[in-house]
VOPAGU-2260 file (C-alpha; in pm, 1 decimal, decimal comma):
REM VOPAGU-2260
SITE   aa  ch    i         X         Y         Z
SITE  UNK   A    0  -11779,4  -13951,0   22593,4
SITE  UNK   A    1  -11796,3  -13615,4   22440,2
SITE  UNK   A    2  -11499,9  -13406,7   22417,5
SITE  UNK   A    3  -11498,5  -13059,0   22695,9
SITE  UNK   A    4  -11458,4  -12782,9   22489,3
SITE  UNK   A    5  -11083,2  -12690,3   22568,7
SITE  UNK   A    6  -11018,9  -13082,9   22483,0
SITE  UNK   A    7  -11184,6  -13023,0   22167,7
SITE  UNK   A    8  -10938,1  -12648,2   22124,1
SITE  UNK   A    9  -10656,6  -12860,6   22208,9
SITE  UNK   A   10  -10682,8  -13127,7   21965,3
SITE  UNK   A   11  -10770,9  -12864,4   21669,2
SITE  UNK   A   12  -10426,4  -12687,3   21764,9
SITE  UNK   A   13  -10263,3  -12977,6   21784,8
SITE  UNK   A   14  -10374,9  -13076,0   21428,7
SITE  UNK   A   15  -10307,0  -12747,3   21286,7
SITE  UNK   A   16   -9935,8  -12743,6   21394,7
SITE  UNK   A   17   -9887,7  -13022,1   21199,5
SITE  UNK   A   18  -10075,6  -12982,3   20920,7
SITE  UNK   A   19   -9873,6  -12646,9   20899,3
SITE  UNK   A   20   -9535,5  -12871,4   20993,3
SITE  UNK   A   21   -9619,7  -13036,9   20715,1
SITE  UNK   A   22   -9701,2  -12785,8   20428,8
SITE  UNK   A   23   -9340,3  -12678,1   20552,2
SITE  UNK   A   24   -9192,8  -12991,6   20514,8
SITE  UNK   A   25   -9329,2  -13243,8   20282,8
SITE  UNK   A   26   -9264,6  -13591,8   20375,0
SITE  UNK   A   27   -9337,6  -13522,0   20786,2
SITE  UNK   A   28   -9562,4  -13841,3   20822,1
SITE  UNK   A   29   -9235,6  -14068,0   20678,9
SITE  UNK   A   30   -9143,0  -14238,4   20380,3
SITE  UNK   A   31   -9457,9  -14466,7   20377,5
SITE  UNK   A   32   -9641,4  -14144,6   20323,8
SITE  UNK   A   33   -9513,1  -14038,5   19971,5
SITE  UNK   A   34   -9601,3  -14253,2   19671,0
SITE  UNK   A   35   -9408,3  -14472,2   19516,5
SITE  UNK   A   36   -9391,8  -14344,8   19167,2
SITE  UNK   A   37   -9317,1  -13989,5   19323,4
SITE  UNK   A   38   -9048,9  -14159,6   19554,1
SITE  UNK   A   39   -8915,2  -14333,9   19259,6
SITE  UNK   A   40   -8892,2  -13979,6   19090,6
SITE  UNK   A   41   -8752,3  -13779,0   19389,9
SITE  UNK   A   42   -8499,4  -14051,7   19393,1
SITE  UNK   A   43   -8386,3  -14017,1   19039,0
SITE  UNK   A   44   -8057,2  -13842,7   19110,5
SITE  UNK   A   45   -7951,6  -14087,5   19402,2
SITE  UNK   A   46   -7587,6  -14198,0   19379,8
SITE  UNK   A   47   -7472,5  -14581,7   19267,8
SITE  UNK   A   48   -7185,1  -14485,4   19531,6
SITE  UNK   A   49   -7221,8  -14491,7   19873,7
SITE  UNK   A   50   -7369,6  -14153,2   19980,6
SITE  UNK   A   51   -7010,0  -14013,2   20142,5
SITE  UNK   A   52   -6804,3  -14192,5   19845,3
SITE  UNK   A   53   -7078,2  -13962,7   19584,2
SITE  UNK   A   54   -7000,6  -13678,2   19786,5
SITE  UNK   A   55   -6631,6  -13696,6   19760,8
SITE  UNK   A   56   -6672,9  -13763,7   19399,9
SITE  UNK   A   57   -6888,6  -13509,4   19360,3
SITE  UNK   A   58   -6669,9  -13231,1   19520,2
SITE  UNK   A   59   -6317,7  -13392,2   19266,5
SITE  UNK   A   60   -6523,2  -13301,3   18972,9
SITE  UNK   A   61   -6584,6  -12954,5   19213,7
SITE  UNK   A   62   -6225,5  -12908,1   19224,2
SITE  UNK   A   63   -6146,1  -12939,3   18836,6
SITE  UNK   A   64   -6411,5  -12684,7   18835,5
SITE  UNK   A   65   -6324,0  -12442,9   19103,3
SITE  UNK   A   66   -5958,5  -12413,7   18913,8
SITE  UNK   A   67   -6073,7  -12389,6   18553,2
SITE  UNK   A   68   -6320,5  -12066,0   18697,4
SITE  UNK   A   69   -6004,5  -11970,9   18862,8
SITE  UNK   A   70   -5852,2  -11914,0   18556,5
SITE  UNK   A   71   -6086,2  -11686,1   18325,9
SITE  UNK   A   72   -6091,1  -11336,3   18306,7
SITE  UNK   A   73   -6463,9  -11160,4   18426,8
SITE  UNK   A   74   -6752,6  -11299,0   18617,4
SITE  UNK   A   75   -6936,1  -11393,4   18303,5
SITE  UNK   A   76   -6625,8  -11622,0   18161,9
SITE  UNK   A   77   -6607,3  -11766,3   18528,4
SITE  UNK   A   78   -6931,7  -11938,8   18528,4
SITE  UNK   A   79   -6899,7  -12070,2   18201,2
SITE  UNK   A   80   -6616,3  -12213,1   18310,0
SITE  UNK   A   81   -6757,5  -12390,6   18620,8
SITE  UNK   A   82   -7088,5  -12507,0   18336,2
SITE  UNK   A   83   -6811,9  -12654,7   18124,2
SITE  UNK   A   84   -6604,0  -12820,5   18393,5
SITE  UNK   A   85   -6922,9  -12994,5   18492,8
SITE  UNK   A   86   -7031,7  -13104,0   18150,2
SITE  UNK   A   87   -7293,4  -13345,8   18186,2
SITE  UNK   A   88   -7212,3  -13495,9   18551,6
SITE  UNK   A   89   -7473,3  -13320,3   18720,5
SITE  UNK   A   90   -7809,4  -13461,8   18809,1
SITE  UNK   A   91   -8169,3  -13270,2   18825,2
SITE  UNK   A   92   -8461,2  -13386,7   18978,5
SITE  UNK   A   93   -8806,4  -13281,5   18804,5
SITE  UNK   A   94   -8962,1  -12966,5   18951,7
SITE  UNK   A   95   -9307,3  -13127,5   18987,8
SITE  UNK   A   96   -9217,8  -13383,3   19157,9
SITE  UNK   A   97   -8972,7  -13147,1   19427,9
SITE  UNK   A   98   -9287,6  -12956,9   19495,2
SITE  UNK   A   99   -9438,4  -13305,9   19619,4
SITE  UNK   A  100   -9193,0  -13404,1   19863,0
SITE  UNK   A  101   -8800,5  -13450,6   19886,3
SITE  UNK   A  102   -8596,9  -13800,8   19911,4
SITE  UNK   A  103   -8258,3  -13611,9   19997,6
SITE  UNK   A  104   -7931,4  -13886,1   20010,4
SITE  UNK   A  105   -7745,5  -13698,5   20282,2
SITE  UNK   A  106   -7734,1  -13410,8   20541,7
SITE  UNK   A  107   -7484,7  -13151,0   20559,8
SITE  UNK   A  108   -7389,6  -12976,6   20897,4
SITE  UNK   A  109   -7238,2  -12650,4   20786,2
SITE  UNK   A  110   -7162,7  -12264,2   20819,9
SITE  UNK   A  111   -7381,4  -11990,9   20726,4
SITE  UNK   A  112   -7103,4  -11863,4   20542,6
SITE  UNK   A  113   -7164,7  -11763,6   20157,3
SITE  UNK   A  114   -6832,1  -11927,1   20047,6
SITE  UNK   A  115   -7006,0  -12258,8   20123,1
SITE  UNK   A  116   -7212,0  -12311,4   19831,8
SITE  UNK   A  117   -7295,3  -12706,0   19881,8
SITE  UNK   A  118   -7423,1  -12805,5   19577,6
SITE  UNK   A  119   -7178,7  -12652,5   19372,4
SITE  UNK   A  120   -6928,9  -12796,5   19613,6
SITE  UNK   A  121   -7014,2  -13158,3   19586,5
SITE  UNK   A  122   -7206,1  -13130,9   19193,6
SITE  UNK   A  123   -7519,4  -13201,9   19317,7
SITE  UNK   A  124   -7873,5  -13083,6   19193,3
SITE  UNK   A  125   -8229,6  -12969,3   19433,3
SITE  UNK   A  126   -8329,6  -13196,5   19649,5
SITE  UNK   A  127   -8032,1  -13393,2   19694,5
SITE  UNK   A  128   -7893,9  -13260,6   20006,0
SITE  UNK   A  129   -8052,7  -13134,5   20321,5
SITE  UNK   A  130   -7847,4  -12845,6   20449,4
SITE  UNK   A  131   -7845,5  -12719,8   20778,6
SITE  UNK   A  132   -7661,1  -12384,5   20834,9
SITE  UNK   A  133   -7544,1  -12185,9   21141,3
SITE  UNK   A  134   -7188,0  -11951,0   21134,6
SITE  UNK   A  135   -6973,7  -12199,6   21295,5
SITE  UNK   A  136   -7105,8  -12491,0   21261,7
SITE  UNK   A  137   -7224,3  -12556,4   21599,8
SITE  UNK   A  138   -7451,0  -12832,7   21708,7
SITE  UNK   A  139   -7721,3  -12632,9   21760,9
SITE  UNK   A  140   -8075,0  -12685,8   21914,3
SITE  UNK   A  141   -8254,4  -12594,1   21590,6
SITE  UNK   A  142   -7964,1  -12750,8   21373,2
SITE  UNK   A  143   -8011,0  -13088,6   21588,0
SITE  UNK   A  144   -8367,0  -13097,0   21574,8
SITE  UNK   A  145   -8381,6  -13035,0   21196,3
SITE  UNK   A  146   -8116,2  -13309,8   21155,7
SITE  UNK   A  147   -8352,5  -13533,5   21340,3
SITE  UNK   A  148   -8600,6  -13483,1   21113,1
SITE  UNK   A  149   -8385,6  -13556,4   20807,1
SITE  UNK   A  150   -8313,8  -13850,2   20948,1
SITE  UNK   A  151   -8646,0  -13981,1   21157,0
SITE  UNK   A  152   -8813,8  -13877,8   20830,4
SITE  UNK   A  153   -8677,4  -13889,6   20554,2
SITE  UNK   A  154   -8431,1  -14170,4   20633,4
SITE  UNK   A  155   -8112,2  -14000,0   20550,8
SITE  UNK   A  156   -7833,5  -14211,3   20578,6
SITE  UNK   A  157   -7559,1  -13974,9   20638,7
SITE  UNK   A  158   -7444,0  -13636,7   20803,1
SITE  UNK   A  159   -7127,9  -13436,7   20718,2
SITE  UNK   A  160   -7032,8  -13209,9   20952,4
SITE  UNK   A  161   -6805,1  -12944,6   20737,0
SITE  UNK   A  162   -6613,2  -12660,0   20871,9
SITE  UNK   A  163   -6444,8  -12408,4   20639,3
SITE  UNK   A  164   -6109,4  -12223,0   20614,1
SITE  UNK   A  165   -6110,8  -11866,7   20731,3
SITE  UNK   A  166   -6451,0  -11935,7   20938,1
SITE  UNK   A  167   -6538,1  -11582,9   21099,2
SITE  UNK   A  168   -6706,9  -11772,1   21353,5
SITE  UNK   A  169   -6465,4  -11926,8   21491,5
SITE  UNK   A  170   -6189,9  -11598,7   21435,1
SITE  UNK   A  171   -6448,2  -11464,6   21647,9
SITE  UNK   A  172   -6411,9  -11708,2   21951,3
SITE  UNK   A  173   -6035,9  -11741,7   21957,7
SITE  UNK   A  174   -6061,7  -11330,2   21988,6
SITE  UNK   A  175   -6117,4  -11119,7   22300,5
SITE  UNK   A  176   -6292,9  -10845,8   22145,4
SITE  UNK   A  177   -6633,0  -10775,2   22298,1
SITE  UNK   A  178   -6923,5  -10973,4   22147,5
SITE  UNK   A  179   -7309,5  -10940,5   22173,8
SITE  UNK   A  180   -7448,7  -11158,4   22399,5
SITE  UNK   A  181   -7629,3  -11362,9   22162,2
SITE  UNK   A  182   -7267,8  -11399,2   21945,1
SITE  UNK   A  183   -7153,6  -11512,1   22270,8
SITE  UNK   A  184   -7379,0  -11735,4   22300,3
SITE  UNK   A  185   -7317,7  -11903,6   21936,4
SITE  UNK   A  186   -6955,9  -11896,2   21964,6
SITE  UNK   A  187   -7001,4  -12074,6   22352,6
SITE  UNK   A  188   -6980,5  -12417,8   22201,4
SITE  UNK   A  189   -6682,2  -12343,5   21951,7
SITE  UNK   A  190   -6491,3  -12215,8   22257,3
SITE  UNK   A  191   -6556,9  -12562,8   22440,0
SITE  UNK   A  192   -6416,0  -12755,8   22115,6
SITE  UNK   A  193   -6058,5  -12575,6   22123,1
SITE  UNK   A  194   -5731,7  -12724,9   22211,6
SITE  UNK   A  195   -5496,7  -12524,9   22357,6
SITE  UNK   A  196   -5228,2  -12378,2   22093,2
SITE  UNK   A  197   -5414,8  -12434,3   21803,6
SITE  UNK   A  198   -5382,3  -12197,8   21486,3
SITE  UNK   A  199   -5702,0  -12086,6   21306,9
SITE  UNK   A  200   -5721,6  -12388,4   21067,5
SITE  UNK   A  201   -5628,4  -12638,4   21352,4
SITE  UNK   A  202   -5957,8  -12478,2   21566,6
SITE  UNK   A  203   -6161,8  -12512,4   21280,5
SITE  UNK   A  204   -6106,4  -12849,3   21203,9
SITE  UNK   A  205   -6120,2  -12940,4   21558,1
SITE  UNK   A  206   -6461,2  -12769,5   21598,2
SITE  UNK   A  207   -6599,2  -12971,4   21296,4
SITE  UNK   A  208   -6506,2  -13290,5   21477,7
SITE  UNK   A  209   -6655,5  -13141,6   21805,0
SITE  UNK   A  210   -6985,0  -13030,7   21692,8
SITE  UNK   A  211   -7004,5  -13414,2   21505,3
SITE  UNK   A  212   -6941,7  -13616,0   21808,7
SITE  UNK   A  213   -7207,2  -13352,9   21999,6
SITE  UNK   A  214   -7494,9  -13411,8   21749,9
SITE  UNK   A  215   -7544,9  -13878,3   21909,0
SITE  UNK   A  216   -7478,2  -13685,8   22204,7
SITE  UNK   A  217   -7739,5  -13403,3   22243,9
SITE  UNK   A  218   -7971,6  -13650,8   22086,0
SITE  UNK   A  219   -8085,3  -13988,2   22159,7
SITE  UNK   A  220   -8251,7  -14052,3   21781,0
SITE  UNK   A  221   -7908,9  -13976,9   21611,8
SITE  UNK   A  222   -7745,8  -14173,5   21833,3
SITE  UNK   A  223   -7971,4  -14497,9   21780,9
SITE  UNK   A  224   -7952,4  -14450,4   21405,5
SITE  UNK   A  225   -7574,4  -14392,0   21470,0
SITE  UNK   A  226   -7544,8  -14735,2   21700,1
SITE  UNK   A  227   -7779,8  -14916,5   21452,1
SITE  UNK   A  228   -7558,6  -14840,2   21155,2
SITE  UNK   A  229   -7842,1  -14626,8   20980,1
SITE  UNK   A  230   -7641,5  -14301,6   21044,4
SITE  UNK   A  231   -7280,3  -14252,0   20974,9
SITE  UNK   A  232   -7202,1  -13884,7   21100,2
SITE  UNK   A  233   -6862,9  -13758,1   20951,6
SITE  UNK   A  234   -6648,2  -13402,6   21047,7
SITE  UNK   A  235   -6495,2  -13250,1   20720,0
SITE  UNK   A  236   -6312,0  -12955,4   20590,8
SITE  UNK   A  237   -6341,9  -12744,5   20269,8
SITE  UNK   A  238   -6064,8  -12534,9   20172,0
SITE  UNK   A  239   -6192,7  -12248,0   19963,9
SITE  UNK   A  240   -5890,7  -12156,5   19817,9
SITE  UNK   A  241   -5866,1  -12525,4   19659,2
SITE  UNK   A  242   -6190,9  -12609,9   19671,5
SITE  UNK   A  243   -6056,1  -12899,5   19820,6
SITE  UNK   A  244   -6322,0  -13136,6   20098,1
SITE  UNK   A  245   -6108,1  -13339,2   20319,0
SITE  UNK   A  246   -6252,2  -13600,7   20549,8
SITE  UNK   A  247   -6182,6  -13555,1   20938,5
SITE  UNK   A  248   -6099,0  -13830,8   21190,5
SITE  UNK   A  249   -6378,4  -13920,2   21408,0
């Protein structure tokens, strides 16, 4: 039966969404898409450790790091420092093969804020971690969605949800000044996380641990791959100061 010509539009605009979704996002079609030598390549870098025990690994060397830049004089002297503390523990997946597809071995839930620079933070190299970023951490449409994909589609096995000392975000919602109404909106879900007579820090964590238990609940995919034991989802802090990440009670 032939196809009526806005059947016919239809279908092309269908396909060119996602052959546009996927020029965006290599990998869309799942892991059975990407060859095996080029999975075996994107997948050079993936931790022996379990991917939140790599993480916390990761983020010690980080630490040791963070202090020894601490400690020299100018900019320049800084980053050497932070090159040195790392020596050879980092990791770097070939650029060829990155501009094939990505095999990242966790997600990371976290604030738009500049301070949070997460591959420094937890000594890992491109294509290791799929960030997701909004100021406050908030379990966002887009921010859930995205999340989905990462794990639907690229089978990542792991989401840290990581709030951040001194988060302007969430100064923002514990403050009655006037806000725009699309700040209000973003800081609408951080005010729903807060327990009354919390300091700063307190909200902050207590956010990061809201905004985790939202994401199985705002989505039905995270929360099979949660109650299949696919998906662990975990609420974290970093302190900048320190450089410290320290895991959050679920």
């Amino acid at each position: 039966m032939a196809l009526s010509r806005r059947e016919l539009l239809e279908k092309a605009g269908l396909l060119g969404v996602a052959l546009g979704l996927s020029q965006c996002w290599p990998g869309l079609a799942g892991a059975s898409a990407i060859d095996l030598d080029l999975r075996a390549q994107l997948e050079q870098c993936k931790p022996r450790l379990q991917p939140l025990e790599a993480l916390m690994a990761g983020n010690q060397r980080f630490m040791a790091a963070w202090a020894a830049a601490g400690d020299a004089a100018s900019p320049e002297l800084r980053m050497q420092a932070l090159q040195l503390a790392y020596g050879e523990s980092g990791c770097e997946i070939d650029p060829k093969a990155l501009a094939q597809g990505q095999r990242p071995w966790s997600a990371v839930l976290t604030c738009a804020d500049s301070r949070v620079p997460l591959e420094w933070l937890f000594n890992t190299g491109d294509g290791e971690l799929f960030g997701v970023r909004s100021a406050g951490n908030t379990a966002f449409n887009e921010g859930v969605a995205s999340l989905e994909y990462a794990v639907a589609n690229l089978e990542v096995p792991l989401i840290v949800v990581l709030g951040h000392s001194g988060c302007g975000a969430v100064t923002a919602a514990m403050a009655e000044a006037t806000l725009t109404p699309l700040l209000e909106d973003l800081v609408t879900p951080i005010r729903a996380s807060f327990v009354a007579g919390n300091n700063l820090t307190e909200a902050i964590k207590v956010n990061a641990c809201y905004a985790a238990a939202q994401l199985p609940k705002r989505s039905e995919l995270l929360q099979r791959a949660q109650a299949s034991g696919k998906l662990k989802i975990q609420p974290a802090y970093f302190d900048i100061n320190s450089g410290q990440v320290s895991l959050l009670l679920v």
